[in-house]
KOLGU-499034 format. One record per residue (C-alpha): residue in three letters; x, y, z; chain. Coordinates in steps of 0.05 Angstrom, whole numbers, always signed. Layout:
ALA	X	Y	Z	A
...
//
This chain:
UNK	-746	-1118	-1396	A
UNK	-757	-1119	-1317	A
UNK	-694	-1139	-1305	A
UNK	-665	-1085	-1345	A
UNK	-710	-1038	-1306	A
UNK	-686	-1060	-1248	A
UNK	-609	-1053	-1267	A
UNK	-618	-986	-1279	A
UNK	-652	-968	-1213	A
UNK	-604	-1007	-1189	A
UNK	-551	-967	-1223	A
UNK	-586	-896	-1197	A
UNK	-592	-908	-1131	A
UNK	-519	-939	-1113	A
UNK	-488	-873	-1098	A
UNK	-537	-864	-1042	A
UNK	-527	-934	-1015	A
UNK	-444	-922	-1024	A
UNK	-450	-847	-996	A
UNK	-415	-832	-926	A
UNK	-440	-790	-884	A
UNK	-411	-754	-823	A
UNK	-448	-728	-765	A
UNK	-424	-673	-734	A
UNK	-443	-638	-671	A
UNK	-429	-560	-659	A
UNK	-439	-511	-597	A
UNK	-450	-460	-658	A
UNK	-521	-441	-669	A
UNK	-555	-441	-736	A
UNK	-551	-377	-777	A
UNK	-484	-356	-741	A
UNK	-419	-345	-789	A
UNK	-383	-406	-754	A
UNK	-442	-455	-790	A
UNK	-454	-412	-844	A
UNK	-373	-425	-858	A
UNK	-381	-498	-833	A
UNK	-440	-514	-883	A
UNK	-418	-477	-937	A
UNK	-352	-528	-934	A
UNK	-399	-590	-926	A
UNK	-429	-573	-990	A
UNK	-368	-571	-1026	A
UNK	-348	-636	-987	A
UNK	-407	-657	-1027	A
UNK	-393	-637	-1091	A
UNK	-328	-659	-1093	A
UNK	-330	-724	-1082	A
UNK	-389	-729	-1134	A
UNK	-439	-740	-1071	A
UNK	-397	-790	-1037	A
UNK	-380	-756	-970	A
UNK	-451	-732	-941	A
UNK	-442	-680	-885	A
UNK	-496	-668	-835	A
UNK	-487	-614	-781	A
UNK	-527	-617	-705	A
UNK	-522	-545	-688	A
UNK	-545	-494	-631	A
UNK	-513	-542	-573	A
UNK	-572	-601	-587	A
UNK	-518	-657	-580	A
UNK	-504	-631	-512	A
UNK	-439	-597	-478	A
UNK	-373	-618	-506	A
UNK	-365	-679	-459	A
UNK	-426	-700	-469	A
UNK	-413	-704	-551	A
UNK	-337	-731	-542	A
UNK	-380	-784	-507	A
UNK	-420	-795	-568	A
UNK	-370	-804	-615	A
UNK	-339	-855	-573	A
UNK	-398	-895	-577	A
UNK	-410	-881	-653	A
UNK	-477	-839	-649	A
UNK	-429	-771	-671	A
UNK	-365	-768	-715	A
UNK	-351	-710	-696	A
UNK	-356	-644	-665	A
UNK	-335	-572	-664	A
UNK	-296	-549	-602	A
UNK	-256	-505	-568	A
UNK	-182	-540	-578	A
UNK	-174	-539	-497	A
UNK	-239	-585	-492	A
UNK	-200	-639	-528	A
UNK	-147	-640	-474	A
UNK	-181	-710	-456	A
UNK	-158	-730	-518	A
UNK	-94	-710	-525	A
UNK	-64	-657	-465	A
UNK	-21	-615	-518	A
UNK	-86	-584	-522	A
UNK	-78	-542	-473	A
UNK	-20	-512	-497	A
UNK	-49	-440	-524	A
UNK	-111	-438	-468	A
UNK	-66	-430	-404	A
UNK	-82	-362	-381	A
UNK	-28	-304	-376	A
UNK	+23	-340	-428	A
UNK	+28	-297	-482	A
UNK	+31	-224	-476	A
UNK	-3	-204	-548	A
UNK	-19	-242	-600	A
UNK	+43	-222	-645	A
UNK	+77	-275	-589	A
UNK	+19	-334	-608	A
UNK	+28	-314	-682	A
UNK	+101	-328	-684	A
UNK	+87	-389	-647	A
UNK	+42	-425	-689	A
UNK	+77	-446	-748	A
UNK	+119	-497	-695	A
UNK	+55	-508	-643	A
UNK	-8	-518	-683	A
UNK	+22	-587	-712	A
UNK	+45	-601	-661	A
UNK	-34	-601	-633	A
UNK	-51	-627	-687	A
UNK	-7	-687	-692	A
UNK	-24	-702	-624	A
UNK	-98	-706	-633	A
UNK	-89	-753	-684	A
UNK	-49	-796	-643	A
UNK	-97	-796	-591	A
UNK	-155	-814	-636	A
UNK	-182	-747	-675	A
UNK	-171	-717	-738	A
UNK	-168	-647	-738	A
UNK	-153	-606	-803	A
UNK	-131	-536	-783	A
UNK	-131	-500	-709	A
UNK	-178	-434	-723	A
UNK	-152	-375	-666	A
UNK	-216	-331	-636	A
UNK	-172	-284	-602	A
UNK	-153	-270	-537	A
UNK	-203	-270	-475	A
UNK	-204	-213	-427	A
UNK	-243	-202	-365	A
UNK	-311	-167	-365	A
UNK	-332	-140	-299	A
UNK	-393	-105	-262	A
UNK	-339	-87	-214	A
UNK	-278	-46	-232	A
UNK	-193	-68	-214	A
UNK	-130	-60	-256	A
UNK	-81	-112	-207	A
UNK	-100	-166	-162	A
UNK	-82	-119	-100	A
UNK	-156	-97	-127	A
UNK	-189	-161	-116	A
UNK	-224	-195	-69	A
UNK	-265	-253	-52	A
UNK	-320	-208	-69	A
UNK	-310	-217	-141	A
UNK	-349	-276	-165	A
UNK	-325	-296	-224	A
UNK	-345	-351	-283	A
UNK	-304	-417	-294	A
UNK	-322	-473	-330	A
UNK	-349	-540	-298	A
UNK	-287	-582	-287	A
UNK	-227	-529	-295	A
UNK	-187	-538	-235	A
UNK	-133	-485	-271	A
UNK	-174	-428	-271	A
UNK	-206	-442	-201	A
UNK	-137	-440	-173	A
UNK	-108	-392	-207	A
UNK	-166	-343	-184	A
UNK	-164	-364	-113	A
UNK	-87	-339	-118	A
UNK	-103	-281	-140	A
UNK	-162	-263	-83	A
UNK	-232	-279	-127	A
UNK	-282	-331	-117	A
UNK	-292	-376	-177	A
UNK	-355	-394	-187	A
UNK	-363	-463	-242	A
UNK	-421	-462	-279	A
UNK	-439	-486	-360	A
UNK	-434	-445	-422	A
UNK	-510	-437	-410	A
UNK	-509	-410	-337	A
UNK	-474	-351	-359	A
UNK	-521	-296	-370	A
UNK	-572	-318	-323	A
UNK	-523	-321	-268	A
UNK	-498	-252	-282	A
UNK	-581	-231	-287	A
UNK	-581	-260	-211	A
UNK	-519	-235	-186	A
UNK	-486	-310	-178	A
UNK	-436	-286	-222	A
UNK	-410	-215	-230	A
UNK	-352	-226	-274	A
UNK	-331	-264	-339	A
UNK	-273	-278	-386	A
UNK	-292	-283	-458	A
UNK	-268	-243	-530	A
UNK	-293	-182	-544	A
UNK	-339	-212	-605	A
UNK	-355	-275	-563	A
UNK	-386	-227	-508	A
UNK	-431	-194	-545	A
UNK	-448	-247	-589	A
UNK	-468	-276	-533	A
UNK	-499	-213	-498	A
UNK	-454	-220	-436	A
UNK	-425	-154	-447	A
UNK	-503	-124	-429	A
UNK	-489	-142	-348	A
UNK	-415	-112	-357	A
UNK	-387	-45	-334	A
UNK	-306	-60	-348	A
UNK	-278	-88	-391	A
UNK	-195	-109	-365	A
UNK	-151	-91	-426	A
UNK	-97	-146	-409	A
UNK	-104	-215	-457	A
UNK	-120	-273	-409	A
UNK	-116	-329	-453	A
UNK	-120	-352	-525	A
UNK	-175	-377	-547	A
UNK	-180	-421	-608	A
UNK	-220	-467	-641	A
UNK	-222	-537	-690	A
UNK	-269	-593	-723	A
UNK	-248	-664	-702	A
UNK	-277	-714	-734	A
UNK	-262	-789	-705	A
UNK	-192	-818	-732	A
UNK	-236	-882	-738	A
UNK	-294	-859	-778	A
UNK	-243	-806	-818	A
UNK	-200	-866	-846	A
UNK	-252	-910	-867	A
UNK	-258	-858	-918	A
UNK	-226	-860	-991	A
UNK	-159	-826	-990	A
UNK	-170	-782	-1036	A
UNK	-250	-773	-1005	A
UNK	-206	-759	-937	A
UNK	-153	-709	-975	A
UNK	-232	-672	-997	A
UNK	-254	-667	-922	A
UNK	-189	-639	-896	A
UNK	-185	-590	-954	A
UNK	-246	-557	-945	A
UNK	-256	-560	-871	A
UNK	-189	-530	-862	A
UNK	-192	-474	-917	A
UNK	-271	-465	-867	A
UNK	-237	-463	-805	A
UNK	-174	-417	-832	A
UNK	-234	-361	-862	A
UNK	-256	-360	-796	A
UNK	-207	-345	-759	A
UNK	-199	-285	-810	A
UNK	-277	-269	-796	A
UNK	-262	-277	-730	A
UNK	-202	-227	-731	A
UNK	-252	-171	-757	A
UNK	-310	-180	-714	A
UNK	-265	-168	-657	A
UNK	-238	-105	-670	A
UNK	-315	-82	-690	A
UNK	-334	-108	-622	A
UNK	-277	-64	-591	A
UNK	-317	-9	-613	A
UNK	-396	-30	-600	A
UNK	-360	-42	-531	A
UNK	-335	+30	-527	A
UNK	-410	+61	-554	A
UNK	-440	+27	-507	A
UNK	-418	+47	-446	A
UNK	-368	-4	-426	A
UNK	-300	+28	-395	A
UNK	-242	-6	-417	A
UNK	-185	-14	-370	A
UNK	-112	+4	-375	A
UNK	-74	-60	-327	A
UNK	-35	-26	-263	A
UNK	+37	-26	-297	A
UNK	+60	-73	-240	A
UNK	-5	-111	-237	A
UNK	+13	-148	-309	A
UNK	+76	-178	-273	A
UNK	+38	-206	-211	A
UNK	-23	-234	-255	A
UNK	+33	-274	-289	A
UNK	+67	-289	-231	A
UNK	+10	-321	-188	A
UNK	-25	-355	-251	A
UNK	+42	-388	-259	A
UNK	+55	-405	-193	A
UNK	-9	-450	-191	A
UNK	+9	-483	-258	A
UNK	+77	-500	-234	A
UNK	+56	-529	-174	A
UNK	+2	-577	-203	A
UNK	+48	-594	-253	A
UNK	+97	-614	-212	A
UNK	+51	-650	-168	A
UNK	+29	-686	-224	A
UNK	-46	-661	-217	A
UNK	-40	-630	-297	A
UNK	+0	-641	-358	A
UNK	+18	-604	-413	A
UNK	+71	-638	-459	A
UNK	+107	-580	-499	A
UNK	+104	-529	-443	A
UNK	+177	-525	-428	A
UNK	+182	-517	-511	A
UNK	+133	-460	-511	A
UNK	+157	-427	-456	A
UNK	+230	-433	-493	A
UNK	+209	-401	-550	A
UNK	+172	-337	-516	A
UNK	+237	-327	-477	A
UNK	+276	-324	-538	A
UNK	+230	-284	-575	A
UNK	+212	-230	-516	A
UNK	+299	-238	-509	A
UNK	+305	-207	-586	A
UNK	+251	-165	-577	A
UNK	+284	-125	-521	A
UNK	+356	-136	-560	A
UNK	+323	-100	-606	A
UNK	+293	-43	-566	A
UNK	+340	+21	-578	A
//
């Protein structure tokens, strides 16, 4: 009779010991619709694989910055992580392909783009060691400002503006155009516009007052900087010593997540367009000559550390192709 007792506790508690779980690290804080999406698709990770595939998320930044969790996965404390798709450049450079600043004009351009570019991404960051399921656009990033300028014939090194730590890019390109660039983290932000370090910002409409940027912003620069977009990557590794069909579960569901966001995403911008408007921020019209230089000098910089080997970008000469062709029928087109 014991040994029948034990059997069957046996029995009931081998789905726990046979369960997977993947631990995943996100900038997102709890409550917020990115986790709110994210969990929701763990749970029906869960389900579907009858408990098999366990999904626990590390929200609200606690992992650390995205280096610092890339980091972690390599040494097998995280699986995974959310991130912006540029922070996995490290991983595989293709990354960088939609977060180069003055590229596309609208996003009608990145929209008929994707279809060829996002596997493309994609494929990549498997190669180079990540699984991610689906690329989830957050819209284009403008610049906020206390101060106010339509071309860079406005600017001047009194214009402080935000990069991120270790973006050589941006620092460039905004030394071409006349600003300083000041690098700080994610988390620097607001108090450095609170002490005047900082006096200007890129970020999407939704993102800046999410993040209650917009608060120590007067202008807002109505010309689309760069796209932003995000992903889940789990560790290539960790992903395939999963079932097959338990992997087919996790791509399903994280990618139907990720795609519902970026439709989320989509709305909440236009509603910020218009908190921005109520309260008080003025949104500028770009000089009509100032859109030509921006592009200009951004590219300029690109092009040179490109060619001097300082950056790469595998697919640029591709993308660039294709916007050609497409802004070349669009004017064909033009009565």
């Amino acid at each position: 009779m014991k040994s029948i007792t034990f059997l069957l506790l046996l029995l009931l508690l081998m789905p726990a010991v046979n369960a997977q779980q993947l631990k995943i690290a996100a900038l997102a804080p709890d409550g917020s619709s990115w986790m709110e999406s994210l969990n929701a698709a763990g749970d029906r990770i869960e389900e579907a694989s009858d408990g098999e595939v366990r999904i626990r998320f590390y929200p609200g930044g606690v992992m650390g910055d995205a280096d610092t969790v890339l980091r972690r996965i390599r040494l097998g404390q995280l699986h995974g992580g959310v991130f912006t798709v540029g922070e996995l450049a490290g991983v595989a450079p293709e990354s960088n392909l939609y977060s180069l600043p003055f590229q596309f004009r609208n996003a009608e351009e990145l929209a008929a783009l994707r279809d060829e570019f996002d596997p493309l991404i994609l494929d990549a960051l498997y190669e180079g060691g990540m699984m991610a399921p689906a690329i989830s656009n957050g819209g284009f990033a403008y610049l906020f400002s206390r101060q106010p300028f339509t071309a860079p014939a406005d600017v001047s090194a009194d214009l402080r503006v935000w990069i991120p730590e270790g973006d050589p890019l941006s620092r460039r390109t905004l030394e071409r155009i006349g600003a300083s660039a000041v690098p700080m983290s994610m988390a620097e932000v607001y108090t450095g516009l609170q002490t005047g370090t900082i006096d200007t910002f890129g970020s999407t409409v939704s993102g800046a007052i999410i993040l209650q940027w917009h608060t120590r912003a007067k202008y807002m620069l109505d010309l689309p900087v760069l796209a932003t977009a995000g992903t889940l990557a789990i560790d290539r590794k960790a992903f395939e010593k999963l079932d097959p069909a338990h992997q087919a579960i996790v791509r399903q569901h994280f990618g139907d997540a990720l795609r519902a966001q970026e439709a989320a995403v989509v709305d909440e911008n236009i509603q910020a367009r218009a908190a921005l408007v109520e309260e008080g921020i003025e949104i500028l019209q770009p000089a009509p000559d100032g859109v030509e230089e921006w592009t200009a000098r951004a590219n300029a910089v690109l092009n040179e550390m490109l060619e001097a080997g300082e950056f790469e970008v595998p697919g640029l000469d591709r993308l660039r192709e294709r916007l050609d062709e497409l802004r070349g029928a669009d004017a064909s087109a033009t009565p």
